[in-house]
GUKOLFI-406992 format. One line per 5 residues: number of its first residue (from 1); their letters; for each residue x, y, z of N, C-alpha, C, CB. Coordinates in steps of 0.1 Angstrom, whole numbers, plus 2048, in hexadecimal, padded with zeros to 3 digits. Glycine has a CB too. Example, Ala and Ser with C-alpha at 12.3 -4.5 7.8 and 13.67 -1.06 7.14 Angstrom:
<nodes>
1) as) 884:7C7:84E:87B:7D3:84E:884:7DF:84E:871:7D3:85A; 880:7EA:847:889:7F5:847:881:800:84F:88D:7FA:839 .
</nodes>
This chain:
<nodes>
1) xxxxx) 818:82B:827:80C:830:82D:808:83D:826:80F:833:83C; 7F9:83D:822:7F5:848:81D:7F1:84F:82D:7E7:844:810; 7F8:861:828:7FD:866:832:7EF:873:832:80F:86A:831; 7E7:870:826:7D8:87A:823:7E0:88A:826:7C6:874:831; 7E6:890:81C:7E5:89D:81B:7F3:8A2:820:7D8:8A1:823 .
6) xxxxx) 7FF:898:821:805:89B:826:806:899:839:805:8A5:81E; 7FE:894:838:7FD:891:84A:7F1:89C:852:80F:897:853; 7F1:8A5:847:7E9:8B4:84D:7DA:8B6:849:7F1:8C3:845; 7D3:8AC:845:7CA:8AE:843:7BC:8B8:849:7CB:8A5:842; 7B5:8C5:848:7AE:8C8:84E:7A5:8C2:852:7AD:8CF:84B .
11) xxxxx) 7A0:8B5:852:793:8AC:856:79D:8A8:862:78D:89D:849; 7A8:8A8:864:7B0:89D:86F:7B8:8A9:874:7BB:88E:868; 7B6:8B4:875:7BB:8BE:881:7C9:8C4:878:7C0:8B3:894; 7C9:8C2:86D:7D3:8C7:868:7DF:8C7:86B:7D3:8CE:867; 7E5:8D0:86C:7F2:8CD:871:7FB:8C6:87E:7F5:8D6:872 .
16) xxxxx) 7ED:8CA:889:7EF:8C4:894:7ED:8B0:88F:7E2:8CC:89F; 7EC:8AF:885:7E9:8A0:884:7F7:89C:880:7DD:89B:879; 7FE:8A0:87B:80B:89E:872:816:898:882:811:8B1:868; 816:89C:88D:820:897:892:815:889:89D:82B:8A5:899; 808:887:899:807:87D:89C:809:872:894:7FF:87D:89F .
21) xxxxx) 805:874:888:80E:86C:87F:81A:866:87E:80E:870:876; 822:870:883:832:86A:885:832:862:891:83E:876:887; 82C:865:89B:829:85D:8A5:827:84E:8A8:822:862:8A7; 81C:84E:89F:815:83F:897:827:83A:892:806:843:884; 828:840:887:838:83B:880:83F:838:888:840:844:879 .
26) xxxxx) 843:83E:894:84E:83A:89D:84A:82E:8A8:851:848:8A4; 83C:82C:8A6:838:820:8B1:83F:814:8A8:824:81D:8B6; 838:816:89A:839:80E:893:84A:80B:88C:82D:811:88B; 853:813:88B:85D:811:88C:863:80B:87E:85E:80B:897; 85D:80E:871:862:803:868:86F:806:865:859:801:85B .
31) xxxxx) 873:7FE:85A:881:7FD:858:87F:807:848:888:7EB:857; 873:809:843:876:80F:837:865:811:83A:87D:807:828; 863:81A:835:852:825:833:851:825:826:851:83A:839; 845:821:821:83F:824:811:839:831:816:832:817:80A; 83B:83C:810:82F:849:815:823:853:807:83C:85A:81E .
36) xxxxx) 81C:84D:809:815:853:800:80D:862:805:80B:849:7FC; 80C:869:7FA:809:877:7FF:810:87E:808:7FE:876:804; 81A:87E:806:823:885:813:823:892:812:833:882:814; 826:899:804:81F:8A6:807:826:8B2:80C:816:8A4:80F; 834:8B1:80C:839:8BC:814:83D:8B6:825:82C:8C8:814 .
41) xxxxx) 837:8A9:827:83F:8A4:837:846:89B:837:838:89F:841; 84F:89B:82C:85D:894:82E:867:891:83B:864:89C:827; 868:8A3:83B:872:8A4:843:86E:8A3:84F:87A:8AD:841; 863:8A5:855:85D:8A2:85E:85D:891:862:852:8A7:85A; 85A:88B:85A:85D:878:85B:867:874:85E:85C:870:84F .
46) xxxxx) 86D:87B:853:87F:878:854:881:87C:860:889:881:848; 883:885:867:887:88C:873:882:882:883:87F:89D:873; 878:87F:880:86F:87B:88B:873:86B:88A:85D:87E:888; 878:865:87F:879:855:883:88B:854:87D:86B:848:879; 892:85E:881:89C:85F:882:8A1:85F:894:89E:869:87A .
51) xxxxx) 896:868:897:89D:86E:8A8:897:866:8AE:899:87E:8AE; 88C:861:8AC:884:858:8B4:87D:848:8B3:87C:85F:8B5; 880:842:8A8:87E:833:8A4:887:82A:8A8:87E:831:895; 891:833:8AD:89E:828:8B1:8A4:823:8AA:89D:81E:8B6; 8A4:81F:89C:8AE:81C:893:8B2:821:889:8AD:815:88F .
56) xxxxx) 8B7:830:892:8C6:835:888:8BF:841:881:8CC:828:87A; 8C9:841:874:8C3:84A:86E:8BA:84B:862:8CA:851:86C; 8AF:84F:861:8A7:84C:853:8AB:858:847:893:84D:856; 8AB:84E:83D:8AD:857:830:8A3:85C:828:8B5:851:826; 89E:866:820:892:865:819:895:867:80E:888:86C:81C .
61) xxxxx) 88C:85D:800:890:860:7F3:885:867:7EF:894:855:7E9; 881:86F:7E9:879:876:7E6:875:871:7D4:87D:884:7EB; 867:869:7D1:863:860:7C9:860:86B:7BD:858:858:7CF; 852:872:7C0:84F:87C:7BC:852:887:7B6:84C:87F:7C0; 857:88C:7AC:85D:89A:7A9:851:8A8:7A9:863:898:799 .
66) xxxxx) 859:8B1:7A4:84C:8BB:7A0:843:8C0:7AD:841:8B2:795; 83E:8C7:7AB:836:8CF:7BA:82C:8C6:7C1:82B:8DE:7B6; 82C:8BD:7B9:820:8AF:7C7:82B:8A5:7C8:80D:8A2:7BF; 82E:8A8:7D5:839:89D:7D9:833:890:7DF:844:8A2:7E4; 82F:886:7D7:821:87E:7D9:82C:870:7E7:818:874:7C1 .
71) xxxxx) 833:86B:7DF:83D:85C:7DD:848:860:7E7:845:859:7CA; 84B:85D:7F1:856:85F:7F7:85D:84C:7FC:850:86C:805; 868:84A:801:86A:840:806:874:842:80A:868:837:802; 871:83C:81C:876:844:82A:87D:831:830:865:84F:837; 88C:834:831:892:825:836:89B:82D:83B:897:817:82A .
76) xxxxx) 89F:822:846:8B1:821:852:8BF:817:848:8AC:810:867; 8B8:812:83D:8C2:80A:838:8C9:80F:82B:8BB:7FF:836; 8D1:815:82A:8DB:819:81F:8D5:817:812:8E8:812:81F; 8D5:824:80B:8CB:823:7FA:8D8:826:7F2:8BB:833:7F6; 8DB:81C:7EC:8E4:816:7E4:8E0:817:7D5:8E6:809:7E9 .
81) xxxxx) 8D2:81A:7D2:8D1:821:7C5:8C1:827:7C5:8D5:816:7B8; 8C4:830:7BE:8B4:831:7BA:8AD:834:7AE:8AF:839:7C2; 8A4:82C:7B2:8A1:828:79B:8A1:832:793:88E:823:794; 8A1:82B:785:89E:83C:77D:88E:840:77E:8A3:83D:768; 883:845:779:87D:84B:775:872:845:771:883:851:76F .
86) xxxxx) 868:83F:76D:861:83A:766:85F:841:75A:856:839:76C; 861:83D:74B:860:843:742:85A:83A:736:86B:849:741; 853:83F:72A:850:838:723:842:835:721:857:831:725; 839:836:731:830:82C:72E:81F:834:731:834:81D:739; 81A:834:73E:80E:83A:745:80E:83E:751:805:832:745 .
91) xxxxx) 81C:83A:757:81C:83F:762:82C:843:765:814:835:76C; 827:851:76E:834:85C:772:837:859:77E:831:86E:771; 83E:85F:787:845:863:793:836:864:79C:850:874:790; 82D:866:79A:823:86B:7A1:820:85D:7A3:818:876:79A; 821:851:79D:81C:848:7A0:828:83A:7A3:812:848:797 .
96) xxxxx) 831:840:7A4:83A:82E:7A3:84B:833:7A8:83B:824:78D; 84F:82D:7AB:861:82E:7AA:869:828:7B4:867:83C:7AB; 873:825:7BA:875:820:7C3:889:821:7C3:86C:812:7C3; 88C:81F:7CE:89D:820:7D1:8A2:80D:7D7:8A0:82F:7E1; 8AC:80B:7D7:8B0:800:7D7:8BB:801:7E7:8B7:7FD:7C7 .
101) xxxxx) 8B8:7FA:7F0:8C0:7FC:7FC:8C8:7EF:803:8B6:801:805; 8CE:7EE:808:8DA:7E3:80F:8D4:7E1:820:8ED:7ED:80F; 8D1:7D2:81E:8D0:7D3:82E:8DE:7CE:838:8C3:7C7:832; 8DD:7CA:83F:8E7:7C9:846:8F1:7BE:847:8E3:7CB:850; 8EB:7B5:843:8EE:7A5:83B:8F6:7AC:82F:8DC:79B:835 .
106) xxxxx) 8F4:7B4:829:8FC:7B8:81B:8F0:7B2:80D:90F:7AE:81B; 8E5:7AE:813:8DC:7AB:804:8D3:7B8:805:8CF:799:803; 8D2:7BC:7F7:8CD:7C6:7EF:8C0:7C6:7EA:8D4:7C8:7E6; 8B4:7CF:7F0:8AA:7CE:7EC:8A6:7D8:7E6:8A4:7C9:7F3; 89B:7D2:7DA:897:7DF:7D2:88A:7E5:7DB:892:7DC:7C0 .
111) xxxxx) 885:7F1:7D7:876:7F8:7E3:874:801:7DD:877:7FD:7F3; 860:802:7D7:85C:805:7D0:854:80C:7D7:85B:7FF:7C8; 84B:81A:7D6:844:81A:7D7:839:820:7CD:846:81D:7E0; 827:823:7D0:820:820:7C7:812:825:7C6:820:815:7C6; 811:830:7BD:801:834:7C4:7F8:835:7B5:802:847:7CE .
116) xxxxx) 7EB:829:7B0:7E7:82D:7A3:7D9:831:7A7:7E8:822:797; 7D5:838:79C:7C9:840:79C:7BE:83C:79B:7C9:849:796; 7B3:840:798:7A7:837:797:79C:842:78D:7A1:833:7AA; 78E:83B:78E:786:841:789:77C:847:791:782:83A:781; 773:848:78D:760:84B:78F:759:844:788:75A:85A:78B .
121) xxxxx) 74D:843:78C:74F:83A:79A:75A:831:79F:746:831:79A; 75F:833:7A9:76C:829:7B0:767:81D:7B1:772:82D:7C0; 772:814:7AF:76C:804:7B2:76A:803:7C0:777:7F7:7AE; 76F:808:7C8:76A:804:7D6:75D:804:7D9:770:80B:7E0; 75A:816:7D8:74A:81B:7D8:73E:811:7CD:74B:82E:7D0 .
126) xxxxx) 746:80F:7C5:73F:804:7BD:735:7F3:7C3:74C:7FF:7B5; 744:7ED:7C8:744:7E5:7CE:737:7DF:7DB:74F:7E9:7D0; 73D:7EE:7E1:733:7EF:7F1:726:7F7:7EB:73C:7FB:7FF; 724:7FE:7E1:716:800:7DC:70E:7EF:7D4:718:80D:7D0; 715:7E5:7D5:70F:7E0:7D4:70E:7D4:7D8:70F:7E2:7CD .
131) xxxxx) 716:7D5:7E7:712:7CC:7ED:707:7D3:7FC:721:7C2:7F0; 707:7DE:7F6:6F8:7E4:802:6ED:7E0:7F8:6F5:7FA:808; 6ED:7E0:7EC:6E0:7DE:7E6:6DC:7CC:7E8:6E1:7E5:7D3; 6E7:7C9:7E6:6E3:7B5:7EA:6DE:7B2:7FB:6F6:7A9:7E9; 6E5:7BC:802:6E1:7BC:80F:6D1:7BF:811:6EA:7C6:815 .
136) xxxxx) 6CE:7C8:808:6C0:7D2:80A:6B7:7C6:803:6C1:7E5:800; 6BB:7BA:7FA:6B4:7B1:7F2:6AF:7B8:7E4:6A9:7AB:7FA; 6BB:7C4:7E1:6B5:7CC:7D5:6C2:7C6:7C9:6B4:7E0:7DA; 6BF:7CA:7BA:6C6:7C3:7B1:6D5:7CF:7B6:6BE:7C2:79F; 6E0:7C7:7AE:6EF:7D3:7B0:6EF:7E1:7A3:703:7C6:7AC .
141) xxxxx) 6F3:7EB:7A8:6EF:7F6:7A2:6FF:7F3:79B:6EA:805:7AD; 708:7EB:798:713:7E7:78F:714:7DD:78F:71D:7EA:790; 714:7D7:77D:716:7C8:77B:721:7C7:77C:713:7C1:76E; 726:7B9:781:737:7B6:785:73F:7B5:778:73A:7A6:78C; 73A:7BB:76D:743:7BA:762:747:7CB:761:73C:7B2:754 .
146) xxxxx) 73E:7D7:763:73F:7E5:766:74E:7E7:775:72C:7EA:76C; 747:7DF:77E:751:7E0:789:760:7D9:786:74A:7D9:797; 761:7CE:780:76D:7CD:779:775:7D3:76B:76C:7C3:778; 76C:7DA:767:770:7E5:75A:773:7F1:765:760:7E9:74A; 770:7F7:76D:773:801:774:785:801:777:769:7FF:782 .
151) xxxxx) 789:7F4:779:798:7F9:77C:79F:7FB:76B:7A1:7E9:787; 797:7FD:761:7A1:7FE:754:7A2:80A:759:79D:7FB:744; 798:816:759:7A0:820:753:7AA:826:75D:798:82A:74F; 7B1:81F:76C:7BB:823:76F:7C5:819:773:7BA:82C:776; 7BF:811:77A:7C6:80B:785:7D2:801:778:7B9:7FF:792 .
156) xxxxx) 7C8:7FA:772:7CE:7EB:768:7D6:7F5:75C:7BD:7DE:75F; 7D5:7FE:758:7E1:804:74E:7EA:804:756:7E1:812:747; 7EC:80B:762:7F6:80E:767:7FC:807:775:7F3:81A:768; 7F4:800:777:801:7F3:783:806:7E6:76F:7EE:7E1:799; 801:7E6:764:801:7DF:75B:812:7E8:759:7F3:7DE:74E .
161) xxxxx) 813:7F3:755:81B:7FA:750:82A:7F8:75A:814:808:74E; 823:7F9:768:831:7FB:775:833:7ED:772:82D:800:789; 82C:7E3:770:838:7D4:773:83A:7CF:769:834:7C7:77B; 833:7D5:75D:83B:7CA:74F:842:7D5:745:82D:7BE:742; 842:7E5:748:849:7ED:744:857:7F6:750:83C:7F6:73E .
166) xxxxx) 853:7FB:750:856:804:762:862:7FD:76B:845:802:76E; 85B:7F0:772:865:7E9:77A:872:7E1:776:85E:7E0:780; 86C:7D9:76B:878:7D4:761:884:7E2:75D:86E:7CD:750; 87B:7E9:75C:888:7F4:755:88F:7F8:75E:884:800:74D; 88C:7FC:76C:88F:7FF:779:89D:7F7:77C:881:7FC:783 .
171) xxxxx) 897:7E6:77C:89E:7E0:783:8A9:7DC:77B:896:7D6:78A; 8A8:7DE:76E:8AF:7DB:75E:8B8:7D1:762:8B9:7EA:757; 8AF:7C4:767:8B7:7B5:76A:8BC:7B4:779:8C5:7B4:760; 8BA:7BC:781:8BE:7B7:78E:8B5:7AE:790:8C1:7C0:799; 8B8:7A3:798:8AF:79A:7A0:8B0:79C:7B0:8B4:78A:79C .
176) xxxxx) 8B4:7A2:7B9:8AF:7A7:7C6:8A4:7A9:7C9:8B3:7B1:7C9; 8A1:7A4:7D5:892:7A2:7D6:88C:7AF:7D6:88F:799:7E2; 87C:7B1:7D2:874:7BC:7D0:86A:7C1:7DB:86E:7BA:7C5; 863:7CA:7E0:85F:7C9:7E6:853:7D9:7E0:869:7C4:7F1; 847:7D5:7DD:83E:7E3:7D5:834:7E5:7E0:834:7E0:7C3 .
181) xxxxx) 834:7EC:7E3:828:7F3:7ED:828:801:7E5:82D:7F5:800; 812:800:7EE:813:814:7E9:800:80C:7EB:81F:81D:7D1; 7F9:818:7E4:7EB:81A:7E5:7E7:817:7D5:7E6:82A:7EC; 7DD:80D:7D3:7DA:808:7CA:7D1:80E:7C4:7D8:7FF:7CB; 7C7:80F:7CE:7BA:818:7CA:7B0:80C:7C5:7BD:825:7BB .
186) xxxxx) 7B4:800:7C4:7AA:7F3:7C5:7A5:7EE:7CD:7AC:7EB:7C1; 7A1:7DD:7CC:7A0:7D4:7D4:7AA:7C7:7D1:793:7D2:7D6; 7AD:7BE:7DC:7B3:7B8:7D3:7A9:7AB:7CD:7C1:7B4:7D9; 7B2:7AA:7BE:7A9:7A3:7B9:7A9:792:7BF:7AB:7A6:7AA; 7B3:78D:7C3:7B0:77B:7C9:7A2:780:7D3:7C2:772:7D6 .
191) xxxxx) 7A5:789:7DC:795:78A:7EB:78F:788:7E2:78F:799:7F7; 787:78D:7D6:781:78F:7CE:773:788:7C7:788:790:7CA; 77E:776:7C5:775:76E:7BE:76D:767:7C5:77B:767:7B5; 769:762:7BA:75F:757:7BE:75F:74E:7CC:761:74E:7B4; 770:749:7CC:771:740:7D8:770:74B:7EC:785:737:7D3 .
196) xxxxx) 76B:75A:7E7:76D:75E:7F3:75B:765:7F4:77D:76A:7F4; 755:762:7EE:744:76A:7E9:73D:764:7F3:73A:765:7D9; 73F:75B:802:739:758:808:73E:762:813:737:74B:808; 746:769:813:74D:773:81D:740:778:823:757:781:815; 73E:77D:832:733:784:834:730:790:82C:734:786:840 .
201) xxxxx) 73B:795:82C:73A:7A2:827:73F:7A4:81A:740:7AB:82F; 73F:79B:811:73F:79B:806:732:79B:7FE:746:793:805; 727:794:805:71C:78F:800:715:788:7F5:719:794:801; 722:77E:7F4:71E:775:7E7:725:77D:7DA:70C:774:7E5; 729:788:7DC:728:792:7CA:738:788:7CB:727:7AE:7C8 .
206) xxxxx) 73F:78B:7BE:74D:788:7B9:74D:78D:7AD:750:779:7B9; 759:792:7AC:75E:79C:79D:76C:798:79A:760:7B0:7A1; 76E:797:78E:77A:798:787:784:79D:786:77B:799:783; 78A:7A3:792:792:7AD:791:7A1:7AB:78F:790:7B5:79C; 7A7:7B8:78A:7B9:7B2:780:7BF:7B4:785:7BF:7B6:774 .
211) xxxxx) 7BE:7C5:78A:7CE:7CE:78E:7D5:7C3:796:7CE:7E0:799; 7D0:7C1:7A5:7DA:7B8:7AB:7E1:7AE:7A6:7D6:7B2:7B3; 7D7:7A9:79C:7DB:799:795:7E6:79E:78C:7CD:791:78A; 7E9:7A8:78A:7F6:7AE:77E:803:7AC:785:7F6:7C2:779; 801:7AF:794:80D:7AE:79E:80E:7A1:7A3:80B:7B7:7A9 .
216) xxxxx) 805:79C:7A5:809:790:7A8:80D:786:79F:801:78B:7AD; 80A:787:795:808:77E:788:81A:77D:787:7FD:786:778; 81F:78B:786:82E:78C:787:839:78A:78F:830:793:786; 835:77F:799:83C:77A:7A4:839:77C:7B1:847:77D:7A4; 82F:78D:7B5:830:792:7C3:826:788:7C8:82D:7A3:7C7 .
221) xxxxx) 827:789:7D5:81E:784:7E1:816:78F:7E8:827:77D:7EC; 80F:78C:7E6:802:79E:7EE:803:796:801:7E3:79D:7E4; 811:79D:805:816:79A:814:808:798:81E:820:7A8:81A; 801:79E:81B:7F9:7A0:82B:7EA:796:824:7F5:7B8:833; 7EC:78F:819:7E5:77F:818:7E8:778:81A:7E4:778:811 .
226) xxxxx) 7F5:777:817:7FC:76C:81C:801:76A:827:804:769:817; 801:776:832:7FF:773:844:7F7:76F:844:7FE:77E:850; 7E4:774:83F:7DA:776:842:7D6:76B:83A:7D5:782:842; 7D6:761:837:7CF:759:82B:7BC:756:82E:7D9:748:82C; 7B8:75A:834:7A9:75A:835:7A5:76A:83A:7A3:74E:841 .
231) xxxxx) 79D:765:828:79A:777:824:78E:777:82F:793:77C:810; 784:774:82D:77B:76F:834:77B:77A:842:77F:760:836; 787:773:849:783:777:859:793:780:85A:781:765:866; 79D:785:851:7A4:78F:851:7A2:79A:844:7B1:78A:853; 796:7A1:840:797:7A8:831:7A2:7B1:837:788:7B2:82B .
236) xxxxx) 7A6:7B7:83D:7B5:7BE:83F:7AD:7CD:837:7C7:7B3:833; 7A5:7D4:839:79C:7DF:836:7A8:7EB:838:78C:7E1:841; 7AE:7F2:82E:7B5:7FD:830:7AC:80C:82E:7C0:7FC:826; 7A0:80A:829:79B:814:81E:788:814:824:79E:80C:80B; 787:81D:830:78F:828:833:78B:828:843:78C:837:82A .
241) xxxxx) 794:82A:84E:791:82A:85C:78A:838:862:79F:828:863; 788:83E:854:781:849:863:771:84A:861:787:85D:863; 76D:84F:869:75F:84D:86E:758:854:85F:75B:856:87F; 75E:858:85B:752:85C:84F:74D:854:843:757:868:848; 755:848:848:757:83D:83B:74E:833:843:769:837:835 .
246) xxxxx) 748:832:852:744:827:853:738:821:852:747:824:85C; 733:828:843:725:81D:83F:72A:812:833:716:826:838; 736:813:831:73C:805:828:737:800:830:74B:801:823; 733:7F2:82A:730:7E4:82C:738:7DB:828:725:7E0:825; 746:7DE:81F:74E:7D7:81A:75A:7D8:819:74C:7D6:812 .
251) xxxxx) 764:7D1:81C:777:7D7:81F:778:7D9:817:784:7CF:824; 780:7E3:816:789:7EA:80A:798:7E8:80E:785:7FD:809; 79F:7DE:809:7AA:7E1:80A:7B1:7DE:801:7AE:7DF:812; 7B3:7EF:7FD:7BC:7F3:7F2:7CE:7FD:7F2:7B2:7FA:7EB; 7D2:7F4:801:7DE:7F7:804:7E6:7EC:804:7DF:7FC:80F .
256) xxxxx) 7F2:7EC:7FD:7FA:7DE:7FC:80C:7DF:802:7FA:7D8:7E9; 80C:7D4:808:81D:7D2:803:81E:7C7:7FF:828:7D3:80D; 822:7C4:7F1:825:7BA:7E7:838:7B9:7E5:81B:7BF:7D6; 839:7A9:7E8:848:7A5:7EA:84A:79A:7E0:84C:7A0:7F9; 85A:79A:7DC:85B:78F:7D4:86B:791:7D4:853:790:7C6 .
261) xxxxx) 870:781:7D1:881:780:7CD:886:774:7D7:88C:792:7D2; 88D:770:7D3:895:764:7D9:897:764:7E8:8A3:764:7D3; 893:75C:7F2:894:75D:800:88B:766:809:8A0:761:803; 881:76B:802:879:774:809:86F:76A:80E:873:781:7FF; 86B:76D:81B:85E:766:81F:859:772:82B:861:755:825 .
266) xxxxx) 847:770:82F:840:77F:833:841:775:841:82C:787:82C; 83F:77E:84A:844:77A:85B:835:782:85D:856:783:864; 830:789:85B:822:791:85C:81D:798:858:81F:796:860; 813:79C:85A:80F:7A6:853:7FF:7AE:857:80F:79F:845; 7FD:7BB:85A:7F0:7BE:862:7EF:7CF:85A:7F1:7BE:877 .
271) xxxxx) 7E4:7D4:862:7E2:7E0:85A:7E1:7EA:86B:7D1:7DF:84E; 7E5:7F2:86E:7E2:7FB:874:7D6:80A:876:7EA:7FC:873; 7CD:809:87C:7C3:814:877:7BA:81C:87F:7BC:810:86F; 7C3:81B:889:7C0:81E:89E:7CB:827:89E:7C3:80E:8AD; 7C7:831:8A7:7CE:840:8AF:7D6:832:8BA:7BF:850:8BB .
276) xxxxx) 7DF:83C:8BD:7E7:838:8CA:7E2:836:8D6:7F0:840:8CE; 7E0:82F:8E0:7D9:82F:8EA:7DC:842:8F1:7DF:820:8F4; 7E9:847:8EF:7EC:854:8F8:7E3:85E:8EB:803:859:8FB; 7DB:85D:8E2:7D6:862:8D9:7C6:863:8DA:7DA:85C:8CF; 7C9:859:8E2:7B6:858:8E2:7AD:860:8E6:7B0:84D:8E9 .
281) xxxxx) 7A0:865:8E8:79C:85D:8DF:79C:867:8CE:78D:859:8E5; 797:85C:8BD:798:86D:8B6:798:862:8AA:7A9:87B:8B9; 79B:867:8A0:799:85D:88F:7A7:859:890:796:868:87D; 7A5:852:887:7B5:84F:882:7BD:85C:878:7B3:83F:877; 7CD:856:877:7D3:865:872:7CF:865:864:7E4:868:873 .
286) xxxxx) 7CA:85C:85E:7C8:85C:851:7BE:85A:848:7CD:857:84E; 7B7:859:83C:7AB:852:837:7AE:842:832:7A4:85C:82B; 7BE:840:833:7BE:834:830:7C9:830:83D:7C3:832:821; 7C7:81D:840:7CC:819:849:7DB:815:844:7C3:810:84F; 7E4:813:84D:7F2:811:84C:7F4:800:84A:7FA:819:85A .
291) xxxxx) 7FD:7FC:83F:800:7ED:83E:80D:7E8:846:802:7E9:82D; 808:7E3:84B:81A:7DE:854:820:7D3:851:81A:7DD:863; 829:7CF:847:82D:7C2:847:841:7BB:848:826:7C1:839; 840:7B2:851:84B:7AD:854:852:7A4:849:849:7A8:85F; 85D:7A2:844:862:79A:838:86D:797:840:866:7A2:828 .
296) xxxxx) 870:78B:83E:880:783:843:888:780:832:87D:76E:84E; 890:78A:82E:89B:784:825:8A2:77B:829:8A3:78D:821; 8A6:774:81F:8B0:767:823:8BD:76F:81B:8AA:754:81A; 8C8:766:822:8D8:76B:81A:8DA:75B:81E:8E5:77B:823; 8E9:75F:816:8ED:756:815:8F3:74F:825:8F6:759:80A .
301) xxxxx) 8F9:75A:82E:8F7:755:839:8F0:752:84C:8FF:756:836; 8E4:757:83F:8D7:754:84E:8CC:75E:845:8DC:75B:864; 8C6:766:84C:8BD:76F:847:8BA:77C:84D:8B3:76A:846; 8B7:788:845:8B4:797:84E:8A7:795:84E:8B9:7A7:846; 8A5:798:858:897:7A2:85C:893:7AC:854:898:7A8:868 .
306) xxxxx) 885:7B1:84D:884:7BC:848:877:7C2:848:888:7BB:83C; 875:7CD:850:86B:7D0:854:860:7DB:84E:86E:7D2:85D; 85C:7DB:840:859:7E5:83A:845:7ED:83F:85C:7DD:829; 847:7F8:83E:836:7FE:843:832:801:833:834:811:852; 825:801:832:824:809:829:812:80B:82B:82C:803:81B .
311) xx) 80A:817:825:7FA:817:825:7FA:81F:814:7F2:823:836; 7EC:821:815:7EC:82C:808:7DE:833:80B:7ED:825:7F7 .
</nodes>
């Protein structure tokens, strides 16, 4: 979950927002937290879905180095290693890394989390600028070959770099199943084409787009498609729930949890992006909505449950 500012954002009451946020976390109860932008509220997370989530005690690895502590990842299940470093390529600590943990069955999973950057114009803003101009019956103020060149200069170097440089070196031959979440800063590219341009809210347009296709292409499954298999009537919109964003015309969802490895299959998968009913009324805690997705590992004798959150 992108946690916007560390939880404290001054648009969302600042500090007073930070232990609603944990709040949300503790309804939701995962077994491991992707946390983007944490910011200094680690120990705050850690503390709150330790004493109060009910299962046990949470550990936190801290992803991020250096004074922006961007990457954190918050689990109940024993971290049994944690990767080296990203080195070598385009992307640092600020954007990728992950620890390796033991569920209770005794199978070992790797967990990544993931945050890449973007440009100007943003493909999203792109996107929805031009599907108000098809709406308005006016020509698109970006040809679909501009809106798909838009993810080079960040997104496609660098999810290219984390899975065919980065992860391999991470995992240096383990095969345990994977599991990458974090904030993309895209869309994904399958909603994308052609076969989804009759979407209402797509409005006929369709673009080419890669970053996702880099992750998938390499074995993962984008989880909350494959609950949701009709884009159509679930876009799963993470980007963005608060009221200042609501003249998009078009989902943005550019929050993932992407899974892959022997015996993994998704049990669900939804987005969260509503206050608590004891919260109401008020925005959501964040500018992006939370991904919630359920995974059943298989072992050799039956299967764990695994319940990973993650937003960006």
């Amino acid at each position: 979950m992108d946690i916007f500012h560390g939880g404290k954002d001054d648009g969302l009451g600042g500090a007073a927002n930070l232990p609603l946020v944990v709040d949300q976390l503790v309804a939701i109860a995962p077994d491991v937290f992707f946390s983007v932008e944490t910011y200094g509220s680690a120990d705050v997370i850690r503390d709150g879905l330790t004493r109060r989530a009910g299962k046990g005690t949470y550990s936190a690895t801290r992803i991020t180095s250096g004074s922006r502590d961007n990457l954190w990842i918050f689990t109940r299940y024993p971290v049994t290693k944690v990767h080296p470093k990203p080195s070598g390529g385009v992307v640092g600590d600020f954007h990728f890394g992950g620890v390796r943990v033991e569920l209770p069955s005794g199978r070992q999973v790797n967990l990544f989390n993931t945050w890449l950057g973007y440009t100007t114009p943003w493909i999203g803003d792109m996107v929805d600028a031009n599907a108000v101009a098809v709406r308005a019956g006016q020509p698109v103020p970006y040809a679909p070959a501009r809106v798909r060149d838009a993810e080079s200069g960040a997104q496609v170097p660098q999810v290219t770099d984390i899975v065919r440089r980065q992860l391999p070196a991470m995992l240096a031959g383990n095969t345990d199943p994977v599991v990458l979440a974090g904030d993309l800063n895209t869309l994904p590219a399958a909603d994308w084409t052609a076969r989804y341009a009759g979407c209402a809210d797509h409005f006929g347009l369709r673009y080419t787009l890669r970053a996702t296709k880099v992750v998938t292409d390499a074995g993962f499954t984008d989880t909350y498609r494959a609950a949701n298999p009709d884009v159509c009537a679930a876009a799963g919109r993470t980007w963005s729930p608060l009221p200042a964003y609501d003249y998009m015309i078009t989902p943005d969802r550019i929050d993932f949890v992407f899974a892959r490895g022997p015996g993994v299959s998704v049990m669900g998968s939804h987005t969260v992006d509503t206050r608590l009913p004891q919260h109401q009324p008020g925005p959501f805690y964040s500018d992006h909505a939370a991904v919630v997705t359920s995974l059943r590992i298989g072992t050799r004798a039956g299967v764990s449950d695994y319940r990973p959150g993650a937003s960006g």
